[in-house]
C-alpha positions as CSV (number, residue, x, y, z in Angstrom):
1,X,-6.1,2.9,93.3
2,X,-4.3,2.2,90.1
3,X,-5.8,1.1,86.6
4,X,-6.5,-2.4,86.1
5,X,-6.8,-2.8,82.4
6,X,-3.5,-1.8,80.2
7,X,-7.0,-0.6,77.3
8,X,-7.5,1.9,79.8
9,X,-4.0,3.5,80.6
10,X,-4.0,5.6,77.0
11,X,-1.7,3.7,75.9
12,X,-1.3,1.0,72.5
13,X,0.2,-1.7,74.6
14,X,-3.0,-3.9,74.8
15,X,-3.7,-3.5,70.8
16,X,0.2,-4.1,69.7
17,X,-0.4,-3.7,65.5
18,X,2.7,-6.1,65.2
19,X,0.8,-8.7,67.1
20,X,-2.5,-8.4,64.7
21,X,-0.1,-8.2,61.6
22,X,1.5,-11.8,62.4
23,X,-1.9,-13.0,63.7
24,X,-2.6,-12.1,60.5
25,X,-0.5,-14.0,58.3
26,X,-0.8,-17.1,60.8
27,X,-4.3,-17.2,59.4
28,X,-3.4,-16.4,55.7
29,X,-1.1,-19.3,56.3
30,X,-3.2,-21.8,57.9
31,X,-5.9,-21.2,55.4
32,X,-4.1,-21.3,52.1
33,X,-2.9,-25.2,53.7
34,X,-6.9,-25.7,54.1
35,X,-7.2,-25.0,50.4
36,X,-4.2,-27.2,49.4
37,X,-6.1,-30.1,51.7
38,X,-9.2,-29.8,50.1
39,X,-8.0,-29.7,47.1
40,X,-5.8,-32.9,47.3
41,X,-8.1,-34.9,48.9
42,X,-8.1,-38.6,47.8
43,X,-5.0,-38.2,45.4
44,X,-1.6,-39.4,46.3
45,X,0.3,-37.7,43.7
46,X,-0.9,-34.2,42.9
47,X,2.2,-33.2,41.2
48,X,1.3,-35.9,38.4
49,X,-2.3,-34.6,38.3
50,X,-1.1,-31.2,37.7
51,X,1.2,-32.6,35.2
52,X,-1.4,-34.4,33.1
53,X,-4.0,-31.4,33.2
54,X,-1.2,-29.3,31.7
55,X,-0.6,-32.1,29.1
56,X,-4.3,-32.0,28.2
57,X,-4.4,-28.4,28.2
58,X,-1.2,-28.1,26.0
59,X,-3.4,-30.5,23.3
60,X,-6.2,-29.0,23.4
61,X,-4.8,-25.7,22.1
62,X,-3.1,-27.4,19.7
63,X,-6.4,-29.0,18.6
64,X,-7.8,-25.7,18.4
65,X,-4.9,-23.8,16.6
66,X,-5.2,-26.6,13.7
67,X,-9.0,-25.5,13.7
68,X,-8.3,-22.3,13.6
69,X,-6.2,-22.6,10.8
70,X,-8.1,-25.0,8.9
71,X,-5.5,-27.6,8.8
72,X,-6.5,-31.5,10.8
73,X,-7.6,-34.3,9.1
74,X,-8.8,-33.0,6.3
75,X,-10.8,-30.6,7.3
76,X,-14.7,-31.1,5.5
77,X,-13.4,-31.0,2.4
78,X,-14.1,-34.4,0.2
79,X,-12.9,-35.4,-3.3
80,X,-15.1,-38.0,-5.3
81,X,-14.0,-39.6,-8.4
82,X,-16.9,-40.8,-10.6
């Protein structure tokens, strides 16, 4: 009688590491595009989007730079002339 199973012949033919590596990235793959899906759900331009968070990002630090720095409008400094 000869052995049914190729798991049971000794050898790695059955459990091919090359076949779990690419299996592997397939499902790296398919679940980074999940995260992009999710993600861009209900927007038709997510380029824009990005671009405007970066824009308000970009001010904010400005905003808090002038803070920082005590510069702005003027800061809480007042000058009254009696």
């Amino acid at each position: 009688m000869g052995i049914c199973f190729p798991c049971f012949d000794g050898g790695d033919s059955y459990d091919d590491n090359e076949t779990r590596e690419s299996r592997r990235e397939q499902m790296a793959a398919a679940a980074m595009k999940r995260q992009e899906d999710t993600t861009n759900r209900g927007i038709k331009d997510p380029a824009s989007v990005k671009r405007k968070q970066e824009a308000q990002k970009r001010l904010e630090e400005e905003e808090n730079k002038r803070a920082r720095m005590g510069g702005g409008e003027g800061g809480n400094l007042r000058w009254n002339v009696d």
